[in-house]
RODO-2510 file (C-alpha; in nm, 4 decimals, decimal comma):
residues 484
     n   res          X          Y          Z
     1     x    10,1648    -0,8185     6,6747
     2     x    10,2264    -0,5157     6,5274
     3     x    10,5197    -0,4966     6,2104
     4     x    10,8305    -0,3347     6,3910
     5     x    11,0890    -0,2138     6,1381
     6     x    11,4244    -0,1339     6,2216
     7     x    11,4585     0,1988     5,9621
     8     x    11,2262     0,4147     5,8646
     9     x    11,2592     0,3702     5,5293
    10     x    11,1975    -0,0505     5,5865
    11     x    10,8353     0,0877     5,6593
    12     x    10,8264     0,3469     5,3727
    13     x    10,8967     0,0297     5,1373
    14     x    10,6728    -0,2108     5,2631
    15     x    10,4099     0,0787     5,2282
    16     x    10,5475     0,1548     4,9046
    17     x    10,4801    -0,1992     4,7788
    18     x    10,1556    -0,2606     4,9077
    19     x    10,0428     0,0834     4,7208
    20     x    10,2208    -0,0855     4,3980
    21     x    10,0299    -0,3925     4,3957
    22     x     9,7136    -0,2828     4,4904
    23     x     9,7132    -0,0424     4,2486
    24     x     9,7810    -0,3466     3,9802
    25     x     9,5110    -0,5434     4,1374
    26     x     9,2541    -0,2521     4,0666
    27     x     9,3640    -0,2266     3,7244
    28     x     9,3321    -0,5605     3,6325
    29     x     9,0058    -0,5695     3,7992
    30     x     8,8643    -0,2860     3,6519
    31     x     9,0118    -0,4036     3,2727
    32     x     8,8496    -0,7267     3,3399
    33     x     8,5054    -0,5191     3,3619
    34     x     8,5633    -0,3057     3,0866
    35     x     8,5230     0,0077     3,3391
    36     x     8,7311     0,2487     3,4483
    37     x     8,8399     0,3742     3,7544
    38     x     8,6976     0,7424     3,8340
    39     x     8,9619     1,0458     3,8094
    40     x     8,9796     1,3432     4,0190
    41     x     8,9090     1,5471     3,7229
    42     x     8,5643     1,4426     3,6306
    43     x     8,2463     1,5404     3,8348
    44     x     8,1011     1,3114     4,0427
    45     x     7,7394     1,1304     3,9712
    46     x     7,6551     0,8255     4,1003
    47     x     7,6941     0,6312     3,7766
    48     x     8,0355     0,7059     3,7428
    49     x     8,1164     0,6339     4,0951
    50     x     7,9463     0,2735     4,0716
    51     x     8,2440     0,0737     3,9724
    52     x     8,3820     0,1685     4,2693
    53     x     8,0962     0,0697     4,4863
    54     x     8,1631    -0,3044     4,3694
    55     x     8,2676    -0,4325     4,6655
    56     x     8,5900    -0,6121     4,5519
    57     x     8,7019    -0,2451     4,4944
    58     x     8,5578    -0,0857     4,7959
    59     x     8,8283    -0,3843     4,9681
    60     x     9,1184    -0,2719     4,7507
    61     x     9,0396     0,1305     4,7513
    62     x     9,0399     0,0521     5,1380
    63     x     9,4074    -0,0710     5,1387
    64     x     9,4957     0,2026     4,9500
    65     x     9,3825     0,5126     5,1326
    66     x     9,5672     0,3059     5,4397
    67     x     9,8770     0,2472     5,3053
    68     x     9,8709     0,6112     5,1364
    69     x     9,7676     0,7670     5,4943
    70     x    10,0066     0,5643     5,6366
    71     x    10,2940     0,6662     5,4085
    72     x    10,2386     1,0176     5,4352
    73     x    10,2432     1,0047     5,8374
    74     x    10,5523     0,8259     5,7992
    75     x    10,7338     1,0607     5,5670
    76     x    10,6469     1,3439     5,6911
    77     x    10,8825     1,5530     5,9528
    78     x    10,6719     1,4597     6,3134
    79     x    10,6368     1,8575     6,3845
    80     x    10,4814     1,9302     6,0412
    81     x    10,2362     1,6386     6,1138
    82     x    10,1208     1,7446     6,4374
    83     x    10,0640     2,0621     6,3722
    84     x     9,9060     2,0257     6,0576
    85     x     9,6268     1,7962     6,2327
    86     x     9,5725     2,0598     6,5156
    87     x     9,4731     2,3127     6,1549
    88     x     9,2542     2,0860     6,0158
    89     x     8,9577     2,3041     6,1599
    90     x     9,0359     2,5608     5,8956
    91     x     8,9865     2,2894     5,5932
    92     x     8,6167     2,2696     5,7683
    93     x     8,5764     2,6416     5,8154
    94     x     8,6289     2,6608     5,4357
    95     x     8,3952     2,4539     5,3209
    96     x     8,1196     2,5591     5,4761
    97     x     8,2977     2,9090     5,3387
    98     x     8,2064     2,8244     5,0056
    99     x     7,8661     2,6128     5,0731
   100     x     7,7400     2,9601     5,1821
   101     x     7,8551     3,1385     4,8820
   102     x     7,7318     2,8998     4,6536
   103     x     8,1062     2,8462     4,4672
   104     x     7,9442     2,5034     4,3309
   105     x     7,6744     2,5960     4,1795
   106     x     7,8537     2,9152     4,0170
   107     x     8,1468     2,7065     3,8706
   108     x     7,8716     2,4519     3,7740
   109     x     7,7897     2,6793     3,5230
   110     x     8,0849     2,8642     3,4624
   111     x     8,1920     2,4944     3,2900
   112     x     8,5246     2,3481     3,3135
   113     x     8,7113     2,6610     3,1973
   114     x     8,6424     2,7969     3,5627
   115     x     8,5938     3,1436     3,6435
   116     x     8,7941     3,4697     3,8037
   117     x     8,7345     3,5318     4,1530
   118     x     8,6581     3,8764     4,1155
   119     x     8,3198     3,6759     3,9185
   120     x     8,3123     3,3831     4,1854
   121     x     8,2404     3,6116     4,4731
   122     x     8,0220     3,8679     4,2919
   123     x     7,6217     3,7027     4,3911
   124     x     7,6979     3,7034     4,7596
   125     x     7,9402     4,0088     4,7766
   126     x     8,2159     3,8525     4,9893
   127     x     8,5940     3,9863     4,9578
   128     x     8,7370     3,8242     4,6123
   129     x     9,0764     3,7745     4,7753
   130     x     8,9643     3,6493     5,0886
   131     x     8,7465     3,3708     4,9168
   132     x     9,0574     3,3223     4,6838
   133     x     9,2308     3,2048     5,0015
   134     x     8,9764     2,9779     5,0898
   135     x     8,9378     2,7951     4,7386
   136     x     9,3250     2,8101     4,7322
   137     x     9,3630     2,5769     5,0652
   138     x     9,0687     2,3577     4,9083
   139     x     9,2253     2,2933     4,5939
   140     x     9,5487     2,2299     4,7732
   141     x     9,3537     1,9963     4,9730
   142     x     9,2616     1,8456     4,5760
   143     x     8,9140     1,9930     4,6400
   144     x     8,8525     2,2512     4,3381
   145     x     9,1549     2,3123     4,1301
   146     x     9,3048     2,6446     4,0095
   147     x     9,3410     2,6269     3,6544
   148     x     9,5133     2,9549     3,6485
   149     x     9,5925     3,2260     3,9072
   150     x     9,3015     3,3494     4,0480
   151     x     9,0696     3,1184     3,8105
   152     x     8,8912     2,8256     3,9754
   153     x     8,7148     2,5180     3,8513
   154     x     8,5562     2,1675     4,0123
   155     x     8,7095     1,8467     4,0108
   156     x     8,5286     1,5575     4,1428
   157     x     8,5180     1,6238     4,4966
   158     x     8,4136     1,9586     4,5020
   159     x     8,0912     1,8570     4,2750
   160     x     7,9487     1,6815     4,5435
   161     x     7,8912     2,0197     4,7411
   162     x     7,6548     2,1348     4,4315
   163     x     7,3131     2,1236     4,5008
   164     x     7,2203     2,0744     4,1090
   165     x     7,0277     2,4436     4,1742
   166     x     7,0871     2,7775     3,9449
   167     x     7,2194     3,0427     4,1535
   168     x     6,9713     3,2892     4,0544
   169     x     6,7247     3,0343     4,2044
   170     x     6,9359     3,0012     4,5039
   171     x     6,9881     3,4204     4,5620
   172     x     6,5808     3,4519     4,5336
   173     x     6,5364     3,1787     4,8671
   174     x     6,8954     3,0991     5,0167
   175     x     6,7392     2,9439     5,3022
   176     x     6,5896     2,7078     5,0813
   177     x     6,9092     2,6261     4,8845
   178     x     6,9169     2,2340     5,0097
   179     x     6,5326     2,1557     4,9389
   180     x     6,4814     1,8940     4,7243
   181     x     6,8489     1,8612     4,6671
   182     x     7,0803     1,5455     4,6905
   183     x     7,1078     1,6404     5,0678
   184     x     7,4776     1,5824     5,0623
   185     x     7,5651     1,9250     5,0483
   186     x     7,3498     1,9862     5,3061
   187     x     7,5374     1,7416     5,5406
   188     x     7,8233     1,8513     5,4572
   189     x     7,7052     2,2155     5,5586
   190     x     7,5522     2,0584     5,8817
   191     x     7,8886     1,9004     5,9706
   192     x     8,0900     2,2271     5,9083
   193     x     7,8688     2,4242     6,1068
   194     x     7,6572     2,2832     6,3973
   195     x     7,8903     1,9908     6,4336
   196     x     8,2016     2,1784     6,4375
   197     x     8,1232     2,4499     6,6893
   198     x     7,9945     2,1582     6,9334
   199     x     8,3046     1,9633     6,8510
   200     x     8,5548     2,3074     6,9926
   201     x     8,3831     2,2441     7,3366
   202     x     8,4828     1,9420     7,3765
   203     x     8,8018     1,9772     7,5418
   204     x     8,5925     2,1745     7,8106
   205     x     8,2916     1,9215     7,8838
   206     x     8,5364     1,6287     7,8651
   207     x     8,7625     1,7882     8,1631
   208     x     8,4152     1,8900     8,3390
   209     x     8,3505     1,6452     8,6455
   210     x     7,9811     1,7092     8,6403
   211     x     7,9137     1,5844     8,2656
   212     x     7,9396     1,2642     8,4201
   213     x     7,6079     1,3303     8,6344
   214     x     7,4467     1,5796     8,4010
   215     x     7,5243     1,4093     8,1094
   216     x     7,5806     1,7757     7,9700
   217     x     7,7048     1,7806     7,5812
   218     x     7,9571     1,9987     7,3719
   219     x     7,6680     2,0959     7,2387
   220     x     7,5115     2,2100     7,5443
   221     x     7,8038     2,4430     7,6519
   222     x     7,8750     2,5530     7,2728
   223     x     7,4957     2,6864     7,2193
   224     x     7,4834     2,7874     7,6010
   225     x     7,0993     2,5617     7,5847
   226     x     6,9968     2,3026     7,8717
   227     x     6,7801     2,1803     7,5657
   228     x     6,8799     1,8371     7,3719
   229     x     7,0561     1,8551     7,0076
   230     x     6,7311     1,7439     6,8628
   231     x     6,4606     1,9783     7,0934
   232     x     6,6902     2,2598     7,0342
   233     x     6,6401     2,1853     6,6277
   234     x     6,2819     2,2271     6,7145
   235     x     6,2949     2,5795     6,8123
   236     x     6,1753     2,8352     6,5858
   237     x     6,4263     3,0388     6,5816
   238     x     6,6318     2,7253     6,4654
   239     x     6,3958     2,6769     6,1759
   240     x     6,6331     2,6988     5,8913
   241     x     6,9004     2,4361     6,0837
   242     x     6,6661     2,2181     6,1439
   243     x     6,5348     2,2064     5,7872
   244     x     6,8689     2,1475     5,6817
   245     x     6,9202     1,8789     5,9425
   246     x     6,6520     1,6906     5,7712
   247     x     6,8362     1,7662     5,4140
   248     x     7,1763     1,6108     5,5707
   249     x     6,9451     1,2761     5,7004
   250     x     6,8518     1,2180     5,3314
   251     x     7,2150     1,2617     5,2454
   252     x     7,3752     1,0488     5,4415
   253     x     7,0976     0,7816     5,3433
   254     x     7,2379     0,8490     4,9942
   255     x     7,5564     0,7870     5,1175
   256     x     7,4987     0,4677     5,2206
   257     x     7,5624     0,1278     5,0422
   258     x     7,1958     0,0510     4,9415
   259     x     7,2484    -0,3437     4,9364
   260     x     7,4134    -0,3255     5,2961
   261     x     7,0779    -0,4030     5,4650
   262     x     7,0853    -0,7562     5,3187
   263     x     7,4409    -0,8597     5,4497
   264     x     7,4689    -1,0500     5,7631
   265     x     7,1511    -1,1608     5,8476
   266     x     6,9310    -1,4745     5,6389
   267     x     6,6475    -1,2690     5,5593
   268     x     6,4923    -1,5108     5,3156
   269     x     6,4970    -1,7841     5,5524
   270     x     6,2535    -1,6011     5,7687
   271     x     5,9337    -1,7849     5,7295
   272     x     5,6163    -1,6677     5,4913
   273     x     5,4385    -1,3335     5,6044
   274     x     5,6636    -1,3035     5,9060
   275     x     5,6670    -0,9581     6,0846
   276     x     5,9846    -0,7157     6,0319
   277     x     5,9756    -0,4068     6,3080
   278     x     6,1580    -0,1518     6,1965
   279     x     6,1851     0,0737     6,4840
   280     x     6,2870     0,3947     6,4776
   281     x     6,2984     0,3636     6,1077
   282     x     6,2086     0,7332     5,9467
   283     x     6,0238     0,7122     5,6475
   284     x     6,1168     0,3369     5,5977
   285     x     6,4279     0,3537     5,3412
   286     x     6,5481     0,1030     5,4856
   287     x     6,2315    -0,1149     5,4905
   288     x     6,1743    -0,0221     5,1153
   289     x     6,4603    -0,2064     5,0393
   290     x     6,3910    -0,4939     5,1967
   291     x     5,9872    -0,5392     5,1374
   292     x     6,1578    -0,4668     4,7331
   293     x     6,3523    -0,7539     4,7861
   294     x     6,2005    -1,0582     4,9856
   295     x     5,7747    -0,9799     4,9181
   296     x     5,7075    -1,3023     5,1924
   297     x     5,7778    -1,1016     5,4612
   298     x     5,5210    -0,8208     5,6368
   299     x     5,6627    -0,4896     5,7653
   300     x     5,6060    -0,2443     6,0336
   301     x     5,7895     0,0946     6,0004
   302     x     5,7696     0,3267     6,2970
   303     x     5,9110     0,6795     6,4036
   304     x     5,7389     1,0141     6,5392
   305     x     5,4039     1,1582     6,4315
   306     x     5,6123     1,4392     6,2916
   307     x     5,7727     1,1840     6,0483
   308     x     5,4512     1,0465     5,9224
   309     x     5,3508     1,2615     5,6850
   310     x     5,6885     1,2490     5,5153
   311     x     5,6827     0,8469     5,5014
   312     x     5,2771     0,8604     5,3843
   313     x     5,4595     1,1221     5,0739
   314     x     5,7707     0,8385     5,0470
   315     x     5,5616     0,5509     5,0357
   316     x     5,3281     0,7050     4,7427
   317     x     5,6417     0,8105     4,5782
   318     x     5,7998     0,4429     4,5478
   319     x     5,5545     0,1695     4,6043
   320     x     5,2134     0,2573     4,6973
   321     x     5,0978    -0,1063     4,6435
   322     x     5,2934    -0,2159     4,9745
   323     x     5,0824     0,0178     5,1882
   324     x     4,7717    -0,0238     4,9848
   325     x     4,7591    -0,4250     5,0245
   326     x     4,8824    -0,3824     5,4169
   327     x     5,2258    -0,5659     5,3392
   328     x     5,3846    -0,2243     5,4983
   329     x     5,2571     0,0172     5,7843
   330     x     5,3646     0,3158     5,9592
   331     x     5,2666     0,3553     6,3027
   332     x     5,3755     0,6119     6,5187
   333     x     5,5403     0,5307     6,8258
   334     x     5,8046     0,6521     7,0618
   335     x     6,0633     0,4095     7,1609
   336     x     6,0955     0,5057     7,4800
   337     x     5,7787     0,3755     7,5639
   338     x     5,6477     0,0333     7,5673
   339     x     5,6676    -0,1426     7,2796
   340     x     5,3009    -0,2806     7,0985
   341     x     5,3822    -0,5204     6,8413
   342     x     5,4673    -0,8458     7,0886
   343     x     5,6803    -1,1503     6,9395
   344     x     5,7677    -1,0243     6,5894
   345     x     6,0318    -1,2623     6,3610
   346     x     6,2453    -0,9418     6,3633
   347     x     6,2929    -0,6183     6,5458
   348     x     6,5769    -0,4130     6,3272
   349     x     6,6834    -0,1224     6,4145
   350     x     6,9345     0,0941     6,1609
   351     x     7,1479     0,3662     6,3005
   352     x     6,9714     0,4300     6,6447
   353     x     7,0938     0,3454     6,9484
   354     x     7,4558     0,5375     6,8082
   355     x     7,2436     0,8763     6,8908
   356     x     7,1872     0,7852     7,2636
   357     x     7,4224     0,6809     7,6104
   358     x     7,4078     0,3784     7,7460
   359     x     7,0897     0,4841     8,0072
   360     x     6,8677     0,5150     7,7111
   361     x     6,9968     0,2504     7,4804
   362     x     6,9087     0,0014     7,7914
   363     x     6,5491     0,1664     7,7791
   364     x     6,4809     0,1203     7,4716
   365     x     6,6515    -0,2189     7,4536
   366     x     6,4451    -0,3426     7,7400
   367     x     6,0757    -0,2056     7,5982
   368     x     6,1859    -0,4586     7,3087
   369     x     6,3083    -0,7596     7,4990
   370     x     5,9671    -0,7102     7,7290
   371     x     5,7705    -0,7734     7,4062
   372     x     5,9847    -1,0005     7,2131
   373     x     5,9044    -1,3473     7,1752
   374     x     6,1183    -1,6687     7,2634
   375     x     6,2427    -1,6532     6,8843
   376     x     6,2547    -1,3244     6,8146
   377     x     6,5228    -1,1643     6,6623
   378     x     6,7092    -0,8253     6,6952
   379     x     6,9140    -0,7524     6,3979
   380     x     7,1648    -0,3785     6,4792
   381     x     7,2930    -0,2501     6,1672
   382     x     7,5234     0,0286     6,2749
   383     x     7,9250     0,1072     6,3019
   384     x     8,0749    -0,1395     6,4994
   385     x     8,4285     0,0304     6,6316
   386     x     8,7692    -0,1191     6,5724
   387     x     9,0343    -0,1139     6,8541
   388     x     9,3450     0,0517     6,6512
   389     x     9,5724    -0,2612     6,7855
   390     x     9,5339    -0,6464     6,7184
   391     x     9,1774    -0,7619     6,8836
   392     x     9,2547    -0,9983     7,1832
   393     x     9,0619    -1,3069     7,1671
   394     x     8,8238    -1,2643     7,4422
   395     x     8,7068    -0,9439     7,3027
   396     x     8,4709    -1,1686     7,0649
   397     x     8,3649    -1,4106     7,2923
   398     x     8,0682    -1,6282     7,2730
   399     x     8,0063    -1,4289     6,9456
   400     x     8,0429    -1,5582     6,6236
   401     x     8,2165    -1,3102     6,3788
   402     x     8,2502    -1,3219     5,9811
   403     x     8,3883    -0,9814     5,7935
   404     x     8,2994    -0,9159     5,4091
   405     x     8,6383    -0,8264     5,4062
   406     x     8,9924    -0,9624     5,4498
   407     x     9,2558    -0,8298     5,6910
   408     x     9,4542    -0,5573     5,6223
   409     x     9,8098    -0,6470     5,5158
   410     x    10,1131    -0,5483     5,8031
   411     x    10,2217    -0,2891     5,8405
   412     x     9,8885    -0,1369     5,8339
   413     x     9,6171    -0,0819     6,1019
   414     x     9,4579    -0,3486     6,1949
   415     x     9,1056    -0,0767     6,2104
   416     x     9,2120     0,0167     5,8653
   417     x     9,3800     0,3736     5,9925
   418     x     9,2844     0,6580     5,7251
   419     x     9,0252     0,4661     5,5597
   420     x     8,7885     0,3965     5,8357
   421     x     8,8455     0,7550     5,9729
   422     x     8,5024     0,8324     5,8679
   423     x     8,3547     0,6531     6,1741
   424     x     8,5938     0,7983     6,4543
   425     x     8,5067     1,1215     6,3430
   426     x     8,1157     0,9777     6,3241
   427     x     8,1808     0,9051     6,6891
   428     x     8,2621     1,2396     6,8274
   429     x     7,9885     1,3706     6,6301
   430     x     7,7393     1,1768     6,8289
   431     x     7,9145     1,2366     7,1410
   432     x     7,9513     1,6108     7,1584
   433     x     7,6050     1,6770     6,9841
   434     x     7,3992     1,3993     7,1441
   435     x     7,6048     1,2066     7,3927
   436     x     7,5921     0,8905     7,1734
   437     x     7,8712     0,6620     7,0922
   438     x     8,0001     0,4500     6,7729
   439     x     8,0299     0,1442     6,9977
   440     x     8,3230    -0,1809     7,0476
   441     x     8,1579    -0,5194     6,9852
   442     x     8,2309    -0,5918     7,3949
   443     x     8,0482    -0,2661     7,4425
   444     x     7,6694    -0,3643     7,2164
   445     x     7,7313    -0,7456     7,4000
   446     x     7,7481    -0,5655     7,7753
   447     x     7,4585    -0,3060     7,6693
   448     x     7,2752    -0,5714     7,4875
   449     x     7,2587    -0,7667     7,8339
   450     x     7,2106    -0,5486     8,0343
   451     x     6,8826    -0,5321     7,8332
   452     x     6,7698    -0,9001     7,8248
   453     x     6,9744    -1,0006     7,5139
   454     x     7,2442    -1,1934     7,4118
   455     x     7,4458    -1,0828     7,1013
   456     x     7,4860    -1,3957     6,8730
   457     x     7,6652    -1,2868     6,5706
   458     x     7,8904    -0,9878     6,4040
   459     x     7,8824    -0,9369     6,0553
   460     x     8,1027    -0,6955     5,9792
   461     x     8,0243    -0,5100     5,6125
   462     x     8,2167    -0,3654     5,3678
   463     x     8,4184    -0,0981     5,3619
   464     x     8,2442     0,2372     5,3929
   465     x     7,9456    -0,0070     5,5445
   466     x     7,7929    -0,0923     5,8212
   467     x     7,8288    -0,3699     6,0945
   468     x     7,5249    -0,5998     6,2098
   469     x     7,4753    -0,7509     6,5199
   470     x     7,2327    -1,0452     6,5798
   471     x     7,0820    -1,0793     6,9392
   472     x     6,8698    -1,3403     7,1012
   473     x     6,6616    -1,2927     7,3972
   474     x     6,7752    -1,3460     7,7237
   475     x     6,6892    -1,2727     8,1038
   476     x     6,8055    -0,9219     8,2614
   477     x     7,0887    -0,8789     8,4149
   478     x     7,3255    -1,1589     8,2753
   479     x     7,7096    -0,9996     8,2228
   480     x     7,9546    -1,0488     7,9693
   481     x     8,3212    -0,9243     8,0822
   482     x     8,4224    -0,5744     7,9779
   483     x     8,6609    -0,4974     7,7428
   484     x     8,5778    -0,1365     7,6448
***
């Protein structure tokens, strides 16, 4: 049951005090280490961000952002908050603003003095005071600061949009700003863009009756295209979105928690030189990881003929020995069609079936059950959505669930609220671009048998991680009751 209070202010205290004593908990945790917790004022790097990717932290940072998001929603006049969600569009708008005029990269080296505006918008000739506006709402939005009228700098979060390029290298090619970058910036130019001009159709698909048959996207009606997302990306005249598509892939894999693939799921007990499938796996990040980890085990990595030469590059790049001694292929195969490695220990798939509706999901599903063998595994590792009330207990049943995590503390969400925003937003993202969905655990158990398997087991990760599903094979057609 949900924490009713009988004032307002009862629920600003209780907020209040779990804000208070999480904060102590972090402190003492981080003094214990002898590290210290990263301020808004430094630039980000991913060694100075790694004592907060401890897990233990992760778990109290979590509270935090969902007490603070919490608090603020509960202070604020209802009005203000309302409308100030229905603007949020603009904070978007502004970043890909400055991605485009490379702001990052010039206050990179401008140092941490900043730099006028009138300087700031000079290399791509944009109106000083309009782009003062924009870096104003940023830094008001504690991305970039103004260190004086006029004068901007970087804090930590607006260092993440630099691509670690001069801008004199960036003016000669601007179309090949993101190459060989982190990628993030490129995702978060992707997300600003492409993403958000799907996402304003929405309203308009959702309230179409025929999207149900068509199974017509935002997308669709926002680039006026019968084409898929990812056909569309093909097109030539698409070239430069599509190349920085592929940018905002490797960021998001940098985004991820690299030790997340061995949660949930007893890969060492998996017998010697046992087969791992990693289907629809890219250049094999993911089975990198793993083959670094547990060397009994034999991999299979596959994805599109387009991604090959990419993976043969990646492979080279991190451990050639794996594909010289055969411990790790790449073959090229589609998973829509039928699969050709039969009764593997493991078929995993990472981040998949989120880009697809159910119809396909069950295709591909299926190909696998029709080759699996009577002990084969398939391990999921992808969001696994939170109902924003208290789970009822038939919502888990028949599946065994452990979390990496404790509950959140009343009067909190139960899903977490502002800190697990990340994968609500995720899930329109898939829907209006590819018709996917972030899916409930009752929805993977009723798509996973209406494929032939039975979902086992929910692991679900860490915070800012992933869940993973275990599923058994089973024979077609066998329900599990709705709860989605």
């Amino acid at each position: 049951m949900a924490t009713q209070f009988d004032t307002g202010v009862g629920e600003l205290r209780a907020l209040v005090d779990i804000l208070r004593t999480t904060v102590d908990k972090l402190d003492a945790t981080m003094a214990s280490r002898g590290q210290t917790y990263p301020s808004l004022d430094t630039a980000y790097s991913a060694d100075s961000e790694a004592p907060r990717n401890a897990p233990d932290v992760l778990a109290l940072c979590d509270v935090l952002v969902s007490a603070a998001g919490q608090l603020a929603a509960a202070a604020r006049p209802t009005p203000t908050s309302s409308l100030l969600t229905a603007l949020q569009f603009q904070t978007s708008a502004c970043i890909r603003a400055v991605i485009r005029t490379h702001v990052a990269e010039i206050l990179r080296e401008a140092g941490p003095q900043g730099l006028h505006i009138s300087q700031i918008a000079q290399p791509s000739g944009v109106e000083p005071s309009k782009l003062a506006r924009v870096l104003r709402l940023l830094a008001t939005n504690h991305i970039f600061k103004e260190v004086a009228p006029d004068v901007f700098a970087h804090n930590r979060i607006s260092s993440i949009l630099d691509t670690g390029k001069s801008v004199s290298e960036i003016m000669k090619d601007p179309e090949a700003k993101h190459d060989g970058s982190s990628g993030m910036p490129a995702l978060f130019e992707q997300l600003s863009d492409y993403s958000m001009k799907a996402a304003s159709y929405m309203p308009e698909t959702l309230l179409d009756p025929t999207t149900i048959v068509t199974g017509k996207t935002a997308f669709n009606r926002a680039y006026n295209t019968e084409l898929s997302s990812f056909d569309w990306l093909k097109q030539p005249e698409n070239a430069y979105i599509h190349r920085r598509f592929n940018m905002a892939m490797e960021g998001t894999a940098k985004m991820a928690i690299p030790w997340e693939v061995f949660d949930g799921f007893d890969w060492q007990s998996l017998p010697e030189k046992s087969l791992v499938v990693d289907v629809g796996g890219g250049v094999g990040s993911q089975t990198l990881t793993l083959a670094k980890k547990f060397s009994h085990l034999s991999f299979v990595v596959q994805d599109t003929e387009a991604t090959q030469p990419n993976a043969v590059k990646y492979w080279a790049a991190r451990f050639p020995e794996a594909i010289s001694s055969g411990r790790v292929q790449y073959q090229v195969h589609n998973f829509f069609d039928p699969q050709p490695i039969s009764s593997p220990a493991v078929y995993f798939m990472k981040n998949v079936l989120h880009d697809w509706s159910d119809n396909h999901c069950i295709s591909i599903l299926r190909h696998l059950r029709d080759s699996a063998g009577p002990e084969t595994k398939l391990v999921i590792q992808e969001n696994v959505m939170e109902y924003a009330c208290e789970d009822s207990p038939l919502t888990n049943q028949g599946v065994s669930v452990s979390s990496a995590t404790q509950a959140h503390p009343a009067p909190l969400l139960p899903n977490a609220g502002q800190a697990a925003l990340f994968t609500y937003y995720i899930d329109f993202v898939m829907m209006n671009t590819h018709g996917g969905i972030e899916r409930t655990l009752p929805h993977f158990c009723e798509l996973l048998a209406d494929s032939g398997w039975k979902a086992i087991s929910l692991y679900k990760g860490p915070p800012g991680g992933r869940g993973k599903i275990i599923a058994v094979p089973q024979r077609v057609g066998v329900q599990v009751a709705s709860a989605f």
